[in-house]
Short mmCIF file of the C-alpha atoms (twelve columns), coordinates in Angstrom:
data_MODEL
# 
_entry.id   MODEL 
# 
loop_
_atom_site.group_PDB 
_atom_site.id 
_atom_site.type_symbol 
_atom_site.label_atom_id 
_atom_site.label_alt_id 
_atom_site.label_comp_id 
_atom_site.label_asym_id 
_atom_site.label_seq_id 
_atom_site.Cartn_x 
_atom_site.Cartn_y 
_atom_site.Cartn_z 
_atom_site.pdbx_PDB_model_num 
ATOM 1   C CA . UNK A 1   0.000   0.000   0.000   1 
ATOM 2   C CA . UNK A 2   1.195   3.510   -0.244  1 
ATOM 3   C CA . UNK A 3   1.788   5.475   3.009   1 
ATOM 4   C CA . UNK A 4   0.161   8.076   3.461   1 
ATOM 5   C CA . UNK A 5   1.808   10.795  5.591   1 
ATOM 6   C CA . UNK A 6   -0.933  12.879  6.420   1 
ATOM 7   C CA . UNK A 7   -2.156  9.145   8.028   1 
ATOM 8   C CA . UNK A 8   0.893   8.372   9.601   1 
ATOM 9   C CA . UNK A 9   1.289   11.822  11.437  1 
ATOM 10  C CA . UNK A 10  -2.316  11.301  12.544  1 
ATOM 11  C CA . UNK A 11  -2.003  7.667   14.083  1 
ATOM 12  C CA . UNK A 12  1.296   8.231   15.913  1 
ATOM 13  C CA . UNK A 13  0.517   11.895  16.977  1 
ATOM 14  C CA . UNK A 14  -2.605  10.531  18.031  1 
ATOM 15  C CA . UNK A 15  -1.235  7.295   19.643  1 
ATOM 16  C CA . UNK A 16  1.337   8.685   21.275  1 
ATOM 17  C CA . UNK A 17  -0.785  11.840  23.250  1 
ATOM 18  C CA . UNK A 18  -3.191  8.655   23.820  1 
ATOM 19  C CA . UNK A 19  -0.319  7.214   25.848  1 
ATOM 20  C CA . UNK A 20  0.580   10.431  27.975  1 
ATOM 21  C CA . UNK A 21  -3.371  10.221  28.890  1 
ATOM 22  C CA . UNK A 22  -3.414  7.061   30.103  1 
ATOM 23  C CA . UNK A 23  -0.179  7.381   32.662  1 
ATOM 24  C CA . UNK A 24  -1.767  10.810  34.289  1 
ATOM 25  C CA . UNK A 25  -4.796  9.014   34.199  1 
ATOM 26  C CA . UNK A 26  -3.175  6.126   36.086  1 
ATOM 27  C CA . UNK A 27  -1.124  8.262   38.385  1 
ATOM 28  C CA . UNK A 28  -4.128  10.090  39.478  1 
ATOM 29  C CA . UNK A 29  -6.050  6.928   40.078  1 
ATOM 30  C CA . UNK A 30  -3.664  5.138   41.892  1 
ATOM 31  C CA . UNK A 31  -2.702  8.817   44.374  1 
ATOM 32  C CA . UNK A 32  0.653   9.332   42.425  1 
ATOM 33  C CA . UNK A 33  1.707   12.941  44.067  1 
ATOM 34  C CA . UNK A 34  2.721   15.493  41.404  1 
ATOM 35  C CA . UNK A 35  2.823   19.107  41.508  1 
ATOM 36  C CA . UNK A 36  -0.168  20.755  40.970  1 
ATOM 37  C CA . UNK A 37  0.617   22.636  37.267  1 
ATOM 38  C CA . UNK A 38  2.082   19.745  35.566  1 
ATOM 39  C CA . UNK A 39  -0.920  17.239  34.984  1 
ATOM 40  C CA . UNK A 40  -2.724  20.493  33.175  1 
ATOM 41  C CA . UNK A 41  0.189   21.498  31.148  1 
ATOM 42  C CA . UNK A 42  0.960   18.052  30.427  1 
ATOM 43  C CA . UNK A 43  -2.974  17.854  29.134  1 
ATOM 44  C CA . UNK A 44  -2.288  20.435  26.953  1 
ATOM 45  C CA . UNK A 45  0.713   18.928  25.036  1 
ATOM 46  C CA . UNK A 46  -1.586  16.084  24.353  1 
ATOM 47  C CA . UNK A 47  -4.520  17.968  23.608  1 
ATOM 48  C CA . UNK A 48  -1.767  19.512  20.947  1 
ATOM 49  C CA . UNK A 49  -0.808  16.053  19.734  1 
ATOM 50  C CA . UNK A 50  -4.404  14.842  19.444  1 
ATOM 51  C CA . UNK A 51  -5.660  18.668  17.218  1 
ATOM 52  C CA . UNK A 52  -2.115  18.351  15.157  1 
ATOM 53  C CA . UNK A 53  -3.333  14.670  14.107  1 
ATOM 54  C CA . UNK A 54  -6.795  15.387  13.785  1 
ATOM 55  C CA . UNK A 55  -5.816  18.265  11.271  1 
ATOM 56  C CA . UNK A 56  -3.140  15.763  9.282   1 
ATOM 57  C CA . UNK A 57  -6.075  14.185  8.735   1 
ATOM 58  C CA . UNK A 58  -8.204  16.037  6.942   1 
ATOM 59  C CA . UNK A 59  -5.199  16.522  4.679   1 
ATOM 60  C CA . UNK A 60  -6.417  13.207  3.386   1 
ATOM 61  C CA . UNK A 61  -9.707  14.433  2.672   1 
ATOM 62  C CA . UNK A 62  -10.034 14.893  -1.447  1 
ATOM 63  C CA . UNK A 63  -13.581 17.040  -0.915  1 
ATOM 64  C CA . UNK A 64  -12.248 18.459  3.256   1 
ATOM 65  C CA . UNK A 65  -16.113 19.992  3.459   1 
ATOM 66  C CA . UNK A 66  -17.655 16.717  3.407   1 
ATOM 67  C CA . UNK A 67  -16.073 15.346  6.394   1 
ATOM 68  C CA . UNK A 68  -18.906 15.250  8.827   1 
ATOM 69  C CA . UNK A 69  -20.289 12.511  6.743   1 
ATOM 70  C CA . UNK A 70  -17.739 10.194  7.681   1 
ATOM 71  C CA . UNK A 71  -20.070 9.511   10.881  1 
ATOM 72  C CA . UNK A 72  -22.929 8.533   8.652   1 
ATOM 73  C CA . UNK A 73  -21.565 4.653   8.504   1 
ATOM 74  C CA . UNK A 74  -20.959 4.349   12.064  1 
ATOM 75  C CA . UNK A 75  -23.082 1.125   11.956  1 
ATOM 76  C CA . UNK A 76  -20.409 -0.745  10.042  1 
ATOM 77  C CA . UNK A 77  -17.543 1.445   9.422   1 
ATOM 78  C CA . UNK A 78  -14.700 1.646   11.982  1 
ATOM 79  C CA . UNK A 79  -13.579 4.643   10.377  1 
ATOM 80  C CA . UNK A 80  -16.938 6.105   11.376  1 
ATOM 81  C CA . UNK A 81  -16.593 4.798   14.932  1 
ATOM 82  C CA . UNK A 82  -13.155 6.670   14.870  1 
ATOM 83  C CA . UNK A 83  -14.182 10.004  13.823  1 
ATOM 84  C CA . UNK A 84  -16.953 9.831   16.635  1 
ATOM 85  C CA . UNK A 85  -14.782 8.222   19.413  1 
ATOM 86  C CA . UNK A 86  -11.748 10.998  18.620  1 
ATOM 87  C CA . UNK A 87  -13.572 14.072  18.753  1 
ATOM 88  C CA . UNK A 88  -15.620 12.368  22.251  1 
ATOM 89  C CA . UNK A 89  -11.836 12.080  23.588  1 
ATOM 90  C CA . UNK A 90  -10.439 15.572  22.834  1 
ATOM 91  C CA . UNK A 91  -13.320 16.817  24.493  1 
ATOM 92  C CA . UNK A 92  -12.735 14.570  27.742  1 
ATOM 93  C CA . UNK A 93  -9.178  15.550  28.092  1 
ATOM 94  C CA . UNK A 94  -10.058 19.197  27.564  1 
ATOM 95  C CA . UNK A 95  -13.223 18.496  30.210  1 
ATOM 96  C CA . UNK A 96  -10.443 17.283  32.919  1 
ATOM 97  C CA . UNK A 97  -7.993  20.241  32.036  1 
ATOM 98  C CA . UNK A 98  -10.856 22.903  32.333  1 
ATOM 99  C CA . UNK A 99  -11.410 20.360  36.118  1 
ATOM 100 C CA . UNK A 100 -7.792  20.558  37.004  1 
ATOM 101 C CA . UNK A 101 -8.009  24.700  36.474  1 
ATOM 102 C CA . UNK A 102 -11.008 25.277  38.372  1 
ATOM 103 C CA . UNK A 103 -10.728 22.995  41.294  1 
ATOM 104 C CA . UNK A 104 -13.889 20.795  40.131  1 
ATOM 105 C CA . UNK A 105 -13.409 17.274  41.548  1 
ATOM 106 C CA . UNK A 106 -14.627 14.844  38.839  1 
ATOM 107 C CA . UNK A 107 -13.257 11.476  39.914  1 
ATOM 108 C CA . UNK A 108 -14.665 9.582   36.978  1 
ATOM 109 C CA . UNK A 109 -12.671 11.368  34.839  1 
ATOM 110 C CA . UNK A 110 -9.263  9.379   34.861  1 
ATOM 111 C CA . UNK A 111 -11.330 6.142   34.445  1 
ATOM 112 C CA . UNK A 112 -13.523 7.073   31.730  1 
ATOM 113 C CA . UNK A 113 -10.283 8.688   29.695  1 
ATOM 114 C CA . UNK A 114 -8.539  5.564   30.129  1 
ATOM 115 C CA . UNK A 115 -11.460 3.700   28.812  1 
ATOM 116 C CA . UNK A 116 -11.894 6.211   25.989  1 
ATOM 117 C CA . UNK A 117 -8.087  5.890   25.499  1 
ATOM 118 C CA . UNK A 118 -8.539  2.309   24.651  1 
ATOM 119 C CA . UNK A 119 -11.439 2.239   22.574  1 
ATOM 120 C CA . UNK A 120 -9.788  5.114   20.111  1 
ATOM 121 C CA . UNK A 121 -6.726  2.674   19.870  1 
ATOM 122 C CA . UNK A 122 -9.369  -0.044  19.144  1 
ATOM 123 C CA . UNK A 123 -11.059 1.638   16.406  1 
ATOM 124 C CA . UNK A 124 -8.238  2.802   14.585  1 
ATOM 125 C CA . UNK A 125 -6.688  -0.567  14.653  1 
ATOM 126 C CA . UNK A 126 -9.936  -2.180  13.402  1 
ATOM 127 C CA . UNK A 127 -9.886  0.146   10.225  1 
ATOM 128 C CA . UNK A 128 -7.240  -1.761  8.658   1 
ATOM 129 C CA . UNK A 129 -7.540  -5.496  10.739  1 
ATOM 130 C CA . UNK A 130 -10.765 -5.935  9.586   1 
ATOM 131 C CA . UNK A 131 -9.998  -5.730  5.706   1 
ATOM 132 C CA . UNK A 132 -9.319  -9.310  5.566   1 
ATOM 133 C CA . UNK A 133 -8.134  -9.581  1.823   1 
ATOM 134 C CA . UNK A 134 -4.826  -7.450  2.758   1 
ATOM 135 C CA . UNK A 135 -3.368  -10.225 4.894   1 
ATOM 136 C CA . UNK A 136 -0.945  -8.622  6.397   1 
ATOM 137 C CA . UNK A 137 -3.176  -6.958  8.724   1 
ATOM 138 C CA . UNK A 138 -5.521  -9.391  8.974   1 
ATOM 139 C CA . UNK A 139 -4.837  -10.283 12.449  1 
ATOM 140 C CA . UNK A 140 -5.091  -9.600  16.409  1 
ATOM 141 C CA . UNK A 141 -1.631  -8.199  16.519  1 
ATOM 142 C CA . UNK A 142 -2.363  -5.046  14.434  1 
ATOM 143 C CA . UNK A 143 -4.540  -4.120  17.197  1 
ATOM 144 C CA . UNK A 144 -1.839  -4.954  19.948  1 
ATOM 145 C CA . UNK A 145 0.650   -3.266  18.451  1 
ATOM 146 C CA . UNK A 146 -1.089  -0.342  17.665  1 
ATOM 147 C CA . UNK A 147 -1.972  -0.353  21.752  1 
ATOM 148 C CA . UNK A 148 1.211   -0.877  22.754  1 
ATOM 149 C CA . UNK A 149 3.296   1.264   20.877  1 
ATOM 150 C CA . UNK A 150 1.106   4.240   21.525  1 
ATOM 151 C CA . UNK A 151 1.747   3.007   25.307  1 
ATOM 152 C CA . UNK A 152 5.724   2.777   24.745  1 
ATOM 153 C CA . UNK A 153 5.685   6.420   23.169  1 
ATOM 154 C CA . UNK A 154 2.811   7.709   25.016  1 
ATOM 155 C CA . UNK A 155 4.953   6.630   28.680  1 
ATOM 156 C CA . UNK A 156 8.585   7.583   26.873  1 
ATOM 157 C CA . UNK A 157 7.065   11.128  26.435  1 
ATOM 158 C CA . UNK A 158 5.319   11.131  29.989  1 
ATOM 159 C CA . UNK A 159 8.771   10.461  31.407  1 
ATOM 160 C CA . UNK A 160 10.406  13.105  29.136  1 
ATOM 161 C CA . UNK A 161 8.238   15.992  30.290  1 
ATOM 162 C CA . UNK A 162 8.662   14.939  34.113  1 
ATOM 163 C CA . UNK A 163 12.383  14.709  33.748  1 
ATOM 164 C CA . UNK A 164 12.048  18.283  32.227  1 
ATOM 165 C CA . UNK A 165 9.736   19.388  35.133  1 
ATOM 166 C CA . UNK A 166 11.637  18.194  37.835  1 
ATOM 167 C CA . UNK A 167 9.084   15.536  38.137  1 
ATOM 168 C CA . UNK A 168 11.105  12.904  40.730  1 
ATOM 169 C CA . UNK A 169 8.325   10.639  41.315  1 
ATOM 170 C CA . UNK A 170 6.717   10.248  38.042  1 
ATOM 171 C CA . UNK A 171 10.437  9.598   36.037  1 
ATOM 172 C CA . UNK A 172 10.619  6.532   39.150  1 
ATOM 173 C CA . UNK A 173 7.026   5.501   38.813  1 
ATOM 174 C CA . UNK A 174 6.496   5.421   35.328  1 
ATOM 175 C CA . UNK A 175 10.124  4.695   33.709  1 
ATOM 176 C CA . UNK A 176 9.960   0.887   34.640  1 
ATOM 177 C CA . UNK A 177 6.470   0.854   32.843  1 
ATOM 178 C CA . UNK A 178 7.831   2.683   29.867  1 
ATOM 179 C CA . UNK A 179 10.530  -0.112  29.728  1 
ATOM 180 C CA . UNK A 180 8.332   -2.597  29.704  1 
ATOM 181 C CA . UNK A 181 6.013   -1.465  27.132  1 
ATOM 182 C CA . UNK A 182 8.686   -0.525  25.160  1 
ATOM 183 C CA . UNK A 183 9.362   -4.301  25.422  1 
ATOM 184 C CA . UNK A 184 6.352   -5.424  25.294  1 
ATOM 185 C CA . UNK A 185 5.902   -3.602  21.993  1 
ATOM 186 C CA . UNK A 186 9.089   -5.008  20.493  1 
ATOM 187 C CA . UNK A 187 8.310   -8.198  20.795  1 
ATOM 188 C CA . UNK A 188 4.920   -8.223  19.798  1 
ATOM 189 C CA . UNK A 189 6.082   -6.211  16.762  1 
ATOM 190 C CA . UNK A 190 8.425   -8.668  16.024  1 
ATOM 191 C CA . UNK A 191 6.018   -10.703 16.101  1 
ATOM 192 C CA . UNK A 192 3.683   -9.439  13.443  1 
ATOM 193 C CA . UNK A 193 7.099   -8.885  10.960  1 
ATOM 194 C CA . UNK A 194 7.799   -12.649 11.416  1 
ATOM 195 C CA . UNK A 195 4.214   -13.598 10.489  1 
ATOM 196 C CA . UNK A 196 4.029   -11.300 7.537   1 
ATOM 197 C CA . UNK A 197 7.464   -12.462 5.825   1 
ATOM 198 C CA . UNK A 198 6.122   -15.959 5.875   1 
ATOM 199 C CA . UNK A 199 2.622   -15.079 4.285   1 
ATOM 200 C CA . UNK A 200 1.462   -17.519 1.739   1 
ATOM 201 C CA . UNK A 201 -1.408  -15.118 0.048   1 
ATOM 202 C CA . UNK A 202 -4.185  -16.524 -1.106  1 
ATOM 203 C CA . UNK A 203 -4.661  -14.762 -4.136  1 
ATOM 204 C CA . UNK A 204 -1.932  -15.690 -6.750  1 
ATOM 205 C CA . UNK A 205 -1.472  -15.002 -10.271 1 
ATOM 206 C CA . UNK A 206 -3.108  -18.025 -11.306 1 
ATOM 207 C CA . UNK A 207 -6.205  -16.758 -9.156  1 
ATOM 208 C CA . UNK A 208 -6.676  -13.427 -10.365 1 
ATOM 209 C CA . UNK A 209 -6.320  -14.788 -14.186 1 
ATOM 210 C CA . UNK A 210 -8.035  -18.070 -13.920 1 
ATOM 211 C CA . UNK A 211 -4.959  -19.687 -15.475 1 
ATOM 212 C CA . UNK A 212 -3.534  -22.544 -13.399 1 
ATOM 213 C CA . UNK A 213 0.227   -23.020 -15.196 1 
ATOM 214 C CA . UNK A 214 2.863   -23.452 -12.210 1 
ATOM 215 C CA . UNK A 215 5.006   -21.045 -14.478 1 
ATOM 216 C CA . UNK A 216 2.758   -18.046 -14.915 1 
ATOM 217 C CA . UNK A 217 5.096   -14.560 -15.960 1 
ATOM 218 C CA . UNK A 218 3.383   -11.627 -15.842 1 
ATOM 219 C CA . UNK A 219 5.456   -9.434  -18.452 1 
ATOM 220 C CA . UNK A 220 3.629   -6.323  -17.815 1 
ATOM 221 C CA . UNK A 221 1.791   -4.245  -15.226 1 
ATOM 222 C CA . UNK A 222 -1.332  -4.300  -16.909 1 
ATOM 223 C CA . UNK A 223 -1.375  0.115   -17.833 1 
ATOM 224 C CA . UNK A 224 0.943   1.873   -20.034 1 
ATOM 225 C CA . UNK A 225 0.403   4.890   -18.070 1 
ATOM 226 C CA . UNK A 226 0.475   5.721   -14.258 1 
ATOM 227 C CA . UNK A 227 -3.302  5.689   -12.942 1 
ATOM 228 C CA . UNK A 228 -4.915  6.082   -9.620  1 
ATOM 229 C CA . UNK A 229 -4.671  2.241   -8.584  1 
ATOM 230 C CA . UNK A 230 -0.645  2.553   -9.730  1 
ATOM 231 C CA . UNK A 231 -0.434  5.670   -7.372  1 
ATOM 232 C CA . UNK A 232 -2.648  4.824   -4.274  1 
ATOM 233 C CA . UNK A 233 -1.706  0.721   -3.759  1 
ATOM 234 C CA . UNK A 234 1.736   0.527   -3.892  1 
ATOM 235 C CA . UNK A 235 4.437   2.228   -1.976  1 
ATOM 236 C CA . UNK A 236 7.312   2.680   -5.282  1 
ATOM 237 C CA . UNK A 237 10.282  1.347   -3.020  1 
ATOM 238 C CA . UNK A 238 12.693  -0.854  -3.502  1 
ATOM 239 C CA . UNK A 239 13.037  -4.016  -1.621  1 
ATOM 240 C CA . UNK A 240 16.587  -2.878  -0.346  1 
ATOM 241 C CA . UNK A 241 14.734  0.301   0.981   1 
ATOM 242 C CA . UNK A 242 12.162  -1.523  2.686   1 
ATOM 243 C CA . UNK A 243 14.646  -3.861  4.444   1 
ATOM 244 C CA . UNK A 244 16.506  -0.149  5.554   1 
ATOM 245 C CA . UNK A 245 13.296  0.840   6.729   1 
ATOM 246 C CA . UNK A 246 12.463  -2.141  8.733   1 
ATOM 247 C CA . UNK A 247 16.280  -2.385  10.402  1 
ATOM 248 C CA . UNK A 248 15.397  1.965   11.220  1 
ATOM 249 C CA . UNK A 249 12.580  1.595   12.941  1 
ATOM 250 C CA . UNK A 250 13.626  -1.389  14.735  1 
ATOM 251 C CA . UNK A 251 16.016  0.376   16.438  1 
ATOM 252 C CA . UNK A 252 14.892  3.738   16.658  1 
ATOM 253 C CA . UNK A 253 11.479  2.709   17.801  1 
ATOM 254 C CA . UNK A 254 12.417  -0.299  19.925  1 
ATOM 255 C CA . UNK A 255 16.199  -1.122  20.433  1 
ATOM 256 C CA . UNK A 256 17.460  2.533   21.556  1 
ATOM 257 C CA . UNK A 257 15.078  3.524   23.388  1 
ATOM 258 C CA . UNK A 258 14.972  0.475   25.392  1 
ATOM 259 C CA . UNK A 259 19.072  0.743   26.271  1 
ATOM 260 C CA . UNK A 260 18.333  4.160   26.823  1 
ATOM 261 C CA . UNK A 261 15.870  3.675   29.668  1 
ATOM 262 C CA . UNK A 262 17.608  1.226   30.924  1 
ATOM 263 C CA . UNK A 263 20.627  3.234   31.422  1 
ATOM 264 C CA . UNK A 264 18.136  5.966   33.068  1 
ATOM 265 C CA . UNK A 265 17.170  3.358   35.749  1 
ATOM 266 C CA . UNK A 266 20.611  2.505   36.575  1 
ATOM 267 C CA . UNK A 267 22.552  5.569   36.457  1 
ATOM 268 C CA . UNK A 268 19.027  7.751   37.908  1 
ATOM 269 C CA . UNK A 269 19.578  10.552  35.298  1 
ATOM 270 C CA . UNK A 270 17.382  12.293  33.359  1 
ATOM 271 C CA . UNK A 271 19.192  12.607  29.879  1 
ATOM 272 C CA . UNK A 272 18.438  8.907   28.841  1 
ATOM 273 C CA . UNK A 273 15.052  9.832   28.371  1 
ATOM 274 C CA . UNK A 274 15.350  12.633  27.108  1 
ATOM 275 C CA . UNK A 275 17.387  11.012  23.943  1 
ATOM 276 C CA . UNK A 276 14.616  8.221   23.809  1 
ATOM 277 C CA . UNK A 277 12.071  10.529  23.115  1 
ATOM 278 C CA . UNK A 278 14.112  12.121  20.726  1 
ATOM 279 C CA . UNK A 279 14.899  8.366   19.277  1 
ATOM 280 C CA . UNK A 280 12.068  7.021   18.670  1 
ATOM 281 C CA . UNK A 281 10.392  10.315  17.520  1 
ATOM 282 C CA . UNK A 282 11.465  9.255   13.973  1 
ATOM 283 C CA . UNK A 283 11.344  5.977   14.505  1 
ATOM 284 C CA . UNK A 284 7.370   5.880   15.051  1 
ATOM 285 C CA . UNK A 285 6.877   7.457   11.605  1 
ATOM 286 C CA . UNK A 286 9.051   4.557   10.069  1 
ATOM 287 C CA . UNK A 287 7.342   2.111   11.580  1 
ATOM 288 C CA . UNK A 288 4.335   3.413   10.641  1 
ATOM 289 C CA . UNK A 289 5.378   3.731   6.853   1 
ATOM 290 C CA . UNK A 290 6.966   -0.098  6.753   1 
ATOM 291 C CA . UNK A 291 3.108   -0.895  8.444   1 
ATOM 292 C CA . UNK A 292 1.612   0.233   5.379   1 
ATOM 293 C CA . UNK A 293 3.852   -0.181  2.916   1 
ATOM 294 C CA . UNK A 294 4.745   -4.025  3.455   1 
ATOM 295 C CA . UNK A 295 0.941   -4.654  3.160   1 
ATOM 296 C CA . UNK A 296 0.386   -6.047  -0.186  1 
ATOM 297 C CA . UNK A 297 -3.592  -4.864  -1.398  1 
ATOM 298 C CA . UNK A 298 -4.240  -7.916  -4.479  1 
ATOM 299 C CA . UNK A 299 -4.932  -5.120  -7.320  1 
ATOM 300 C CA . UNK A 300 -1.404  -5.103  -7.561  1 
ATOM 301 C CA . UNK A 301 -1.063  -8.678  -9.057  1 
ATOM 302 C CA . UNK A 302 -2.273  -7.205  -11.520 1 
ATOM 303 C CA . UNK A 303 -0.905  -3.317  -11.712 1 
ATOM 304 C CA . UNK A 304 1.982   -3.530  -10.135 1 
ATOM 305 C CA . UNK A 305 4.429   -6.855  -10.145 1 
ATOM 306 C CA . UNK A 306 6.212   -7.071  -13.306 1 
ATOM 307 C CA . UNK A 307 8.762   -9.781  -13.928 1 
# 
């Protein structure tokens, strides 16, 4: 498939302010002390996160006044569910800001935003899981992954803006739980890369062509001329690229960070996690890119292999 950017700035923006909810969410439920400014400032960086994505977005729109009627399919379309469930979560966080500001005590708050948290993560996920002829994401561990690495980010940059804020308690709380979503994510990750190299798709040449020769050569890509399906289904890089890719992300996303926070719980410094948030910054858009581009959509049997 082609990647999108304006998607892939959306779903890890998104994921990752997702993330930061769900630790001050947790902190608060479970009496975590921190100062009294830095829950509401760190609310706002990921009420920034979650508007910055939500305007990539609609850079994917082809007619951008029509969006409302994404919400018309919400009986079937997860894409529908998504566009109701994100706006429903901005406004939450934004609720418990305005809370935080004026002293109201809402305790449902953390609960319901952790709740709302997942079920965002859920219907994102489901957008491309449930299209069951691209294989590749055909599976439970789309939706893990996209859980946990919005977790690993979401908890790298809770860490980062506590270390920056003097935050003692929250880098000590919420560090070993960054590690081990961090982990978690890598392996689950690695999981879904194994699974996908060793794909035996159903639909083969002789499928799509009704020919069943064991030595079928298709000796042309079906258009003499670039077209929509030519533009929109396949990703134009080469295989050595895509193997660059995957090694990048693996260890910007997954491999530094994790020897980074790990050398923040030993040594008890700050500047490990600093760098891992710079890390895997990039490293979330790559992975993001390799998740759509290794996804093979079967139109390109047809427009796109060539021998």
């Amino acid at each position: 498939m082609h990647p999108a950017f304006s998607i892939l700035f959306f779903t890890t923006l998104a994921g990752t302010a997702q993330g930061l909810v769900v630790l001050l969410a947790l902190c608060a439920m479970f009496g975590v002390a921190l100062a009294p400014g830095f829950v509401p400032m760190a609310l706002v960086v990921a009420e920034v996160l979650l508007l910055a994505g939500l305007a990539s977005s609609f850079l994917h729109l082809g007619r951008k006044g029509r969006a409302w009627r994404a919400v018309l399919m919400w009986r079937t379309s997860w894409m529908s569910r998504e566009v109701i469930v994100l706006p429903a979560f901005i406004a939450l966080v934004a609720l418990w800001w305005l809370a935080l500001r004026t002293g109201a005590t809402l305790a449902w708050l953390p609960v319901a935003l952790v709740l709302g948290s997942l079920g965002l993560w859920y219907c994102t996920a489901m957008i491309y899981a449930c299209l069951r002829f691209i294989e590749e994401w055909a599976h439970p561990l789309t939706i893990v992954n996209f859980i946990l690495i919005g977790l690993s980010s979401g908890l790298v940059l809770g860490c980062a803006l506590g270390a920056l804020a003097g935050e003692v308690v929250l880098v000590q709380v919420a560090s070993p739980w960054a590690l081990a979503a961090t982990l978690a994510a890598w392996f689950t990750r690695n999981l879904a890369l194994r699974r996908n190299a060793t794909l035996r798709h159903k639909s083969t040449l002789q499928s799509a062509t009704g020919i069943r020769s064991e030595r079928l050569v298709q000796k042309s890509m079906g258009m003499s001329a670039g077209a929509f399906n030519t533009r929109e289904f396949f990703h134009g890089a080469s295989l050595v690229a895509l193997k660059n890719i995957k090694i990048g992300f693996v260890l910007l996303t997954f491999a530094l960070p994790v020897l980074l926070l790990v050398w923040a719980l030993v040594s008890q410094t700050t500047l490990p996690i600093l760098l891992a948030l710079l890390v895997q910054a990039p490293g979330l858009i790559a992975e993001r890119w390799f998740f759509f581009a290794q996804a093979k959509h079967p139109q390109n049997l047809y427009y796109q292999v060539v021998s």
